[in-house]
C-alpha positions in Angstrom: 105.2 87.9 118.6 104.7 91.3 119.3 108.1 93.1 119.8 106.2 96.1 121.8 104.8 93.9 124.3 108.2 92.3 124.9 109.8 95.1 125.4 107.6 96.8 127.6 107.8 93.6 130.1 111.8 93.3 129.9 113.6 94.4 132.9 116.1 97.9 132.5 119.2 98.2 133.0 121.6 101.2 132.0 120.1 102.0 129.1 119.6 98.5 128.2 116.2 95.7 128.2 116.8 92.0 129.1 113.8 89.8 128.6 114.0 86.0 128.9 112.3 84.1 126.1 111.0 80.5 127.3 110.9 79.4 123.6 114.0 76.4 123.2 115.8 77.1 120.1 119.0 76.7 118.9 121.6 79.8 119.3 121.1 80.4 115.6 117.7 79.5 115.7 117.6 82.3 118.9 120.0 84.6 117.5 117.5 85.4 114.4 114.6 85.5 116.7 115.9 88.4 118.5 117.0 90.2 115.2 113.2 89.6 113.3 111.9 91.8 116.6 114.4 94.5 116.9 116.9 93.0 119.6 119.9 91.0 119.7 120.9 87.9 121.9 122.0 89.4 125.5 125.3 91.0 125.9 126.8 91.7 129.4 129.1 94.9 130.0 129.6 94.3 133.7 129.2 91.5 136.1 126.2 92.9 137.6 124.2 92.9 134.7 124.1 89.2 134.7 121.9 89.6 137.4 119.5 92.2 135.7 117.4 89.6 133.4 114.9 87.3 135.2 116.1 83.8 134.9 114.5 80.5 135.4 116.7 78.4 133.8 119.8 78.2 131.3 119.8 80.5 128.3 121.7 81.2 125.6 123.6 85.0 125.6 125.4 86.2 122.4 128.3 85.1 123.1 130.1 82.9 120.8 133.6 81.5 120.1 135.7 80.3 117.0 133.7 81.8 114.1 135.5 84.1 112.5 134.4 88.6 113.4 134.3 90.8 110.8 138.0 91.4 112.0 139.0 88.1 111.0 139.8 86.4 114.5 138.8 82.8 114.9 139.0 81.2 117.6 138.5 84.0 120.6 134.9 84.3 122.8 133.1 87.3 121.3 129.6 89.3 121.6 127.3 89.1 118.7 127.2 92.9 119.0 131.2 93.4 118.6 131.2 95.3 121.6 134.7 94.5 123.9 134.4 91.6 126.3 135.3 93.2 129.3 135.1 90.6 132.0 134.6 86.7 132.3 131.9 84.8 134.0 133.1 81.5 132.7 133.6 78.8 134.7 135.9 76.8 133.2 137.9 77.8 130.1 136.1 76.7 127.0 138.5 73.8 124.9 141.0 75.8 122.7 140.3 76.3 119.1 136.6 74.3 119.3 133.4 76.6 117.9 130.1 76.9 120.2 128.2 79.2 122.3 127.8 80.0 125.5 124.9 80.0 128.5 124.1 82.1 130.8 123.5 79.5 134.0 121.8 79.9 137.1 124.6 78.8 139.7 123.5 75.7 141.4 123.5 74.9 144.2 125.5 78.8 144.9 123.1 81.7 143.4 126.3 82.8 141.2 125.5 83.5 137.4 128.6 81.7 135.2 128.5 81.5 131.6 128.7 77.9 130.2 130.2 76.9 126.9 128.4 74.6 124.4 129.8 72.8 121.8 128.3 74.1 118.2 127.7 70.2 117.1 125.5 69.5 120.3 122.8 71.6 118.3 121.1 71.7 121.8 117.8 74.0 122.1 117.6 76.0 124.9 115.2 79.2 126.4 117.2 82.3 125.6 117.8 86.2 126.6 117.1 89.3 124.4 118.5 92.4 125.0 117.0 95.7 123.1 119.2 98.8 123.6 117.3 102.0 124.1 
């Protein structure tokens, strides 16, 4: 895939690019795709920026729980990036101490945007976001 072309159709946002990638893949499986073109899996600063990236369906965001940061605390929901989570989208608390990853979801039947925790062992394959920083 050409990275330039990507980026050049992903949608701006305060100094960021958010492009949905209909390719299913597993969040590690998505998580080195965005790092081989430049990117990273799709962080969120502020609640509106869920809205920014054009999304037909469910998608994996780099958000991740239980696997331990270069910190060393396991356990709590953090961006792939490091940056701070600064607000929550999640609609339900994830199950204490388990490891997964998290969706952004469309918000059926309301139009709200939630983020959606998936268990690592459900190895599910889903269409993810990139995000390039400019």
């Amino acid at each position: 895939m050409d990275a330039a072309k990507l980026k050049s159709r992903a949608r701006a946002y305060k100094g960021h690019r958010y492009l949905e990638i209909p390719l299913p893949r597993t969040w590690p499986e998505a998580k080195s795709f965005c790092e081989k073109l430049g990117g990273h899996l799709a962080t969120f600063a502020d609640q509106a920026a869920l809205y920014v990236p054009s999304l037909r369906w469910n998608a994996w965001i780099g958000l991740h729980q239980g696997f331990s940061g270069a910190d060393g605390h396991a356990g709590e929901a953090r961006w792939v990036t490091g940056e701070p989570l600064t607000f929550s989208a999640q609609e339900s608390a994830p199950p204490e101490g388990r490891k997964g990853f998290f969706l952004l979801c469309k918000g059926w039947p309301s139009a709200n945007r939630c983020w959606q925790f998936e268990p690592e062992e459900t190895n599910s394959k889903q269409w993810f976001i990139i995000e390039w920083d400019d």
